[in-house]
N, C-alpha and C positions, 0 to 999 in steps of 0.2 A: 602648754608651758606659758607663764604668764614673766614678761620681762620687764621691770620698770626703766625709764629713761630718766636714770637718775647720774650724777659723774660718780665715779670715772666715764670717760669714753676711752677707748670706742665700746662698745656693748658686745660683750663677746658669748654666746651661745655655746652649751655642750649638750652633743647626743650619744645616748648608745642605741650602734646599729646595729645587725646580725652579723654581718661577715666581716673580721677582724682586714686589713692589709689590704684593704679594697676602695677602689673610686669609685664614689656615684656620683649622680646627676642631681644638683637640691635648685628645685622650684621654689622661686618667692615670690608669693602674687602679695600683691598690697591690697585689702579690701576697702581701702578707703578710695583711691584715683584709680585703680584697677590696672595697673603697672605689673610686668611680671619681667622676672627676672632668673633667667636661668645660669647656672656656674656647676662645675664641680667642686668636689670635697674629697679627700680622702680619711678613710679611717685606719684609727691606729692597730697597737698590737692584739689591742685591749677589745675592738670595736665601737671605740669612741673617738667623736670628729670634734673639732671646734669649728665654728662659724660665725664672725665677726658682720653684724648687719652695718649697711650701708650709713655712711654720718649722714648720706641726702636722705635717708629712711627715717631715719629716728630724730629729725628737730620739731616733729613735732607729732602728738599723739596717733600711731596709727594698731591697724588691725592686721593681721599677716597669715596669710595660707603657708608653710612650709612643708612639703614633701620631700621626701628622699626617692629618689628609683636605682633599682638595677639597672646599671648602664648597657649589660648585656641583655635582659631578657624585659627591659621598661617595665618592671612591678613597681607598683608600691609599697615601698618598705615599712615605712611611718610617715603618718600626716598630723600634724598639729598646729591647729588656729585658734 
């Protein structure tokens, strides 16, 4: 997924995940200072999450690992950099 850091802010992300009403665990590594960042998410009915990147993330051009995991069984669900 390719995001530009353009305004509006804040930069707000959508995913579809597999399992509709569920929390995972989303990884953000920054491949520029090599920063990571873990949080949860949930997704909807639908199996789609939003995810607002950080305003310290995005002032200026960066590169980003994003994973999703099961919080139960730590798979990886989807990765996209």
């Amino acid at each position: 997924m390719e995001v530009y850091r353009v305004p509006p802010y804040p930069i707000t992300t959508t995913w579809e995940l597999p399992i509709p009403n569920y929390t995972y665990t989303l990884y953000l590594e920054d491949l520029v200072d090599h920063s990571i960042e873990l949080s949860t998410i949930e997704s909807d009915a639908s199996g789609k999450a939003e995810y607002v990147l950080p305003l310290t993330k995005i002032q200026f051009d960066r590169e980003f690992l994003i994973r999703f995991y099961d919080t139960e069984h730590e798979h990886t669900l989807k990765v996209n950099h």
